[in-house]
MIGURO-991207 format. One record per residue (C-alpha): x, y, z; residue in three letters; residue number from 1. Coordinates in pm, whole numbers. Example, Ala and Ser with C-alpha at 12.3 -4.5 7.8 and 13.67 -1.06 7.14 Angstrom:
BEGIN
{xx 1230&yy -450&zz 780&type ala&seq 1}
{xx 1367&yy -106&zz 714&type ser&seq 2}
//
This chain:
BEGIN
{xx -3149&yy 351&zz 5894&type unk&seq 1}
{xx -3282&yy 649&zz 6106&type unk&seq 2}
{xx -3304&yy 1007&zz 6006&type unk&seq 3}
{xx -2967&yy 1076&zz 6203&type unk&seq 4}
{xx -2773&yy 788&zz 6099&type unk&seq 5}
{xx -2852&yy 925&zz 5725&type unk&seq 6}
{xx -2815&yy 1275&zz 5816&type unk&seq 7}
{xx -2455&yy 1144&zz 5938&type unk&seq 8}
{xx -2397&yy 968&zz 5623&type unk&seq 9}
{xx -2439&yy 1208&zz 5374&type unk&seq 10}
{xx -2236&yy 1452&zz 5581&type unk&seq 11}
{xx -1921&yy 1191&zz 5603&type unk&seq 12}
{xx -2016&yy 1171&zz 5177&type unk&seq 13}
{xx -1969&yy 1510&zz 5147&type unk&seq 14}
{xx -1647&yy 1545&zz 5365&type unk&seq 15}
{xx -1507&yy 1285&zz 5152&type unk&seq 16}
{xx -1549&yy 1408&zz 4824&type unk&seq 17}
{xx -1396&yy 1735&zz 4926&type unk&seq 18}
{xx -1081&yy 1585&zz 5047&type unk&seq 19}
{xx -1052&yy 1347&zz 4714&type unk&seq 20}
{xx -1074&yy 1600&zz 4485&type unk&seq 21}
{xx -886&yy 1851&zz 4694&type unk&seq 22}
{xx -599&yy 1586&zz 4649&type unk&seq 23}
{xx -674&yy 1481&zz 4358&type unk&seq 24}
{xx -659&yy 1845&zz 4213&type unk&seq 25}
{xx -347&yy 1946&zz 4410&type unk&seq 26}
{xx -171&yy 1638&zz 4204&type unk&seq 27}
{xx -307&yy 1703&zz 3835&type unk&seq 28}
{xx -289&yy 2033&zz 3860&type unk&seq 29}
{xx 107&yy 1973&zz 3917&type unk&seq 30}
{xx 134&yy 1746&zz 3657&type unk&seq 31}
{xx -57&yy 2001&zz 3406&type unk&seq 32}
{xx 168&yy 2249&zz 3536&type unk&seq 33}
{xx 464&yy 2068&zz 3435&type unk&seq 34}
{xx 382&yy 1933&zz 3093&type unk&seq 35}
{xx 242&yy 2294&zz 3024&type unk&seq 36}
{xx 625&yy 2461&zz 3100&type unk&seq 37}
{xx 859&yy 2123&zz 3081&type unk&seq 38}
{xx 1066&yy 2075&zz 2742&type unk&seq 39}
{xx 841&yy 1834&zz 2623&type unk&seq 40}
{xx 631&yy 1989&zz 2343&type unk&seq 41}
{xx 242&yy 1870&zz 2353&type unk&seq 42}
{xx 213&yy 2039&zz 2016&type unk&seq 43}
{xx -163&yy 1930&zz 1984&type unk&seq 44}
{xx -266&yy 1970&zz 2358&type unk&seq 45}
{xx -366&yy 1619&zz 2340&type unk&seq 46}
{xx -136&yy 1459&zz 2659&type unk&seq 47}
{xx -247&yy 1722&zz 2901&type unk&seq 48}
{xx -623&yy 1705&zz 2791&type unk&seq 49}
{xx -620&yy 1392&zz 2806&type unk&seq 50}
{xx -482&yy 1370&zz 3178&type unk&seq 51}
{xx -719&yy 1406&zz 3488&type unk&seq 52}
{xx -945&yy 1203&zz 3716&type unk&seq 53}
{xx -1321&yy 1133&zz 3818&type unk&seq 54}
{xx -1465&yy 1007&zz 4127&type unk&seq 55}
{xx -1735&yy 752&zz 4170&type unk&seq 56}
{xx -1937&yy 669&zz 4461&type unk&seq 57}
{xx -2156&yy 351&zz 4434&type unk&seq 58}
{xx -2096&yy 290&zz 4093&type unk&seq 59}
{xx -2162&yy 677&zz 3987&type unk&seq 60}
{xx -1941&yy 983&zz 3886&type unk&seq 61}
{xx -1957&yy 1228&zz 4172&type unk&seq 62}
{xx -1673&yy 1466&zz 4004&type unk&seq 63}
{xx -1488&yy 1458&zz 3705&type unk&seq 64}
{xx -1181&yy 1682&zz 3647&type unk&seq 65}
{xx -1076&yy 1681&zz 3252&type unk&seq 66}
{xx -1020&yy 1994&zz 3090&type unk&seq 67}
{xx -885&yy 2131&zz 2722&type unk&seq 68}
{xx -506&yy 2246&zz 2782&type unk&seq 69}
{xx -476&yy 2579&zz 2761&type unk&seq 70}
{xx -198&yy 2531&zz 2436&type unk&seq 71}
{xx -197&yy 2333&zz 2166&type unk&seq 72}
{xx -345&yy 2230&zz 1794&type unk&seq 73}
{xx -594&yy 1964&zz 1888&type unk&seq 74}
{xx -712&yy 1990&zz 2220&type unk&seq 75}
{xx -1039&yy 1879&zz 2166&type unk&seq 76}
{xx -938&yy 1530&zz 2092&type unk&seq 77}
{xx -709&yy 1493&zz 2411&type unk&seq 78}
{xx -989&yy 1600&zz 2641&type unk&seq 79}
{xx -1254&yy 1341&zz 2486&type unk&seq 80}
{xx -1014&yy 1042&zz 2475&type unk&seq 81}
{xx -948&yy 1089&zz 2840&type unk&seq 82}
{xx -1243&yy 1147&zz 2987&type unk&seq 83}
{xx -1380&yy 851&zz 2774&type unk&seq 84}
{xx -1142&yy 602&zz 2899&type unk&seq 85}
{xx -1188&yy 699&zz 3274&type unk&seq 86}
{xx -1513&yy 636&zz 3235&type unk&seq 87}
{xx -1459&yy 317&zz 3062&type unk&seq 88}
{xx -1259&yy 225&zz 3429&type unk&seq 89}
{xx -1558&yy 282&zz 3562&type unk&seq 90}
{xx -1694&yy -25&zz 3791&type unk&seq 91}
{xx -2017&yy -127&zz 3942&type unk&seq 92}
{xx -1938&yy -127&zz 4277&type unk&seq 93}
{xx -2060&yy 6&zz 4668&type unk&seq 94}
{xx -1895&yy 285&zz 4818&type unk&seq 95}
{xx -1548&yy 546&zz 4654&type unk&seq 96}
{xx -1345&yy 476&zz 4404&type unk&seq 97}
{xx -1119&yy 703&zz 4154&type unk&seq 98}
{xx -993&yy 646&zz 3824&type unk&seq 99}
{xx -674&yy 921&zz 3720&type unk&seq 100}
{xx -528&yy 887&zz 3385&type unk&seq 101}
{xx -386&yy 1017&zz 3082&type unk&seq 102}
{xx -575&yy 907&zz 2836&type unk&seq 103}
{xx -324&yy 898&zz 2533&type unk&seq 104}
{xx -182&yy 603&zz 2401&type unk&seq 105}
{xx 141&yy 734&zz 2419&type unk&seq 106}
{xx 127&yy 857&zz 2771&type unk&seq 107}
{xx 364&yy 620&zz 2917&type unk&seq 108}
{xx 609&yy 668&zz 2641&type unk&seq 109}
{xx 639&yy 979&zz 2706&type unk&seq 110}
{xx 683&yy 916&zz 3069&type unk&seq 111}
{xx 920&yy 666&zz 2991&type unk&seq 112}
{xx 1176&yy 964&zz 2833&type unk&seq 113}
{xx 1141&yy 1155&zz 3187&type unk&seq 114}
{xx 883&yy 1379&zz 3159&type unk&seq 115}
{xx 610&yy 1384&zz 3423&type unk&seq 116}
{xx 297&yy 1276&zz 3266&type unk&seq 117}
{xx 123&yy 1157&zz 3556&type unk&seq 118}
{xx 341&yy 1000&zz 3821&type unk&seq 119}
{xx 394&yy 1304&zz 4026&type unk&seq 120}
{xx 20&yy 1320&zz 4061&type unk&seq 121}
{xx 7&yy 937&zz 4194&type unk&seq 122}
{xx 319&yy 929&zz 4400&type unk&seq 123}
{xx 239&yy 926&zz 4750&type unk&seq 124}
{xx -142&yy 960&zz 4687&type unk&seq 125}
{xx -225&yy 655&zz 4938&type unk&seq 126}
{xx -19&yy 847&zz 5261&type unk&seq 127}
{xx -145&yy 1215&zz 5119&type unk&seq 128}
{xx -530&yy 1107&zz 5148&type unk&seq 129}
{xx -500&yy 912&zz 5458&type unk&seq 130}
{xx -371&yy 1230&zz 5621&type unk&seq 131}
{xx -658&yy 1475&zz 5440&type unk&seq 132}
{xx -933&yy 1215&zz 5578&type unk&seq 133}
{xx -687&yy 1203&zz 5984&type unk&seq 134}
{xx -796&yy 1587&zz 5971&type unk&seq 135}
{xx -1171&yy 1518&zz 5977&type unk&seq 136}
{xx -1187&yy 1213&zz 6184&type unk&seq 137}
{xx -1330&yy 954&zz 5900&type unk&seq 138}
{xx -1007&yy 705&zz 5968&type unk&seq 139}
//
C-alpha cells in the first residue's frame, strides 16, 4: 500500500469509529436512562453496570463503553461482569465488529417482564448505522 492509500485508510478508521460509538452511545445511553427512572428497581446497580458495548477492529478493542450506575448497592460487580463477558465475545477476526450486552444473568428475565434492558438500544441499530456511515460516504 502507498502512503495515500494508508493515509486514506486510517482516516475512513477513524470516521467509523465515531459513527459506531456515536450510535452505539445514543442507544445505551437510552436504555440506562430508562432502567435508571423505569419501575423496575436495580437495587444493587448491577443490570445497568452491567449493560454497554465495545468495539473491535481486527481482533482489538478500539472503545469500550461500561460504566458503574450512578444508584445502587453493588455496582462494582455489575460493571465487571459486563465488561468481562463482552470481552469474552470477543473474536479474532479482520476488520469492525461490536459486542453490546447486559452482562447479568438475569438480563433477559427482566426483559422478559417489560422493562427495557437492552432492546431499545438494538432495535433498528442495522438501518440507524447504515444512515450515520450514508452521511460520510463509506457505503
Amino acid at each position: 500500500m502507498n502512503v495515500l492509500a494508508i493515509e486514506l485508510q486510517k482516516e475512513i478508521d477513524a470516521e467509523t469509529l465515531k459513527h459506531l460509538i456515536k450510535v452505539l452511545s445514543v442507544g445505551v445511553e437510552k436504555v440506562r436512562r430508562k432502567m435508571e427512572t423505569k419501575p423496575y428497581e436495580d437495587h444493587t446497580g448491577n443490570l445497568n453496570s452491567s449493560t454497554g458495548f465495545i468495539i473491535y477492529h481486527n481482533g482489538q478493542v478500539v472503545h469500550r463503553d461500561f460504566r458503574e450506575s450512578a444508584k445502587g448497592t453493588d455496582k462494582a460487580t455489575g460493571l465487571k461482569e459486563g465488561l468481562s463477558l463482552a470481552l469474552a465475545e470477543l473474536r479474532e477476526s479482520t476488520g469492525w465488529g461490536v459486542v453490546l450486552m447486559s452482562g447479568m444473568e438475569y438480563a433477559s428475565w427482566v426483559q422478559g417482564k417489560g422493562y427495557d434492558v437492552l432492546l431499545s438500544a438494538s432495535t433498528n441499530l442495522d438501518s440507524i448505522l447504515k444512515e450515520s456511515f450514508e452521511e460520510i460516504g463509506i457505503i
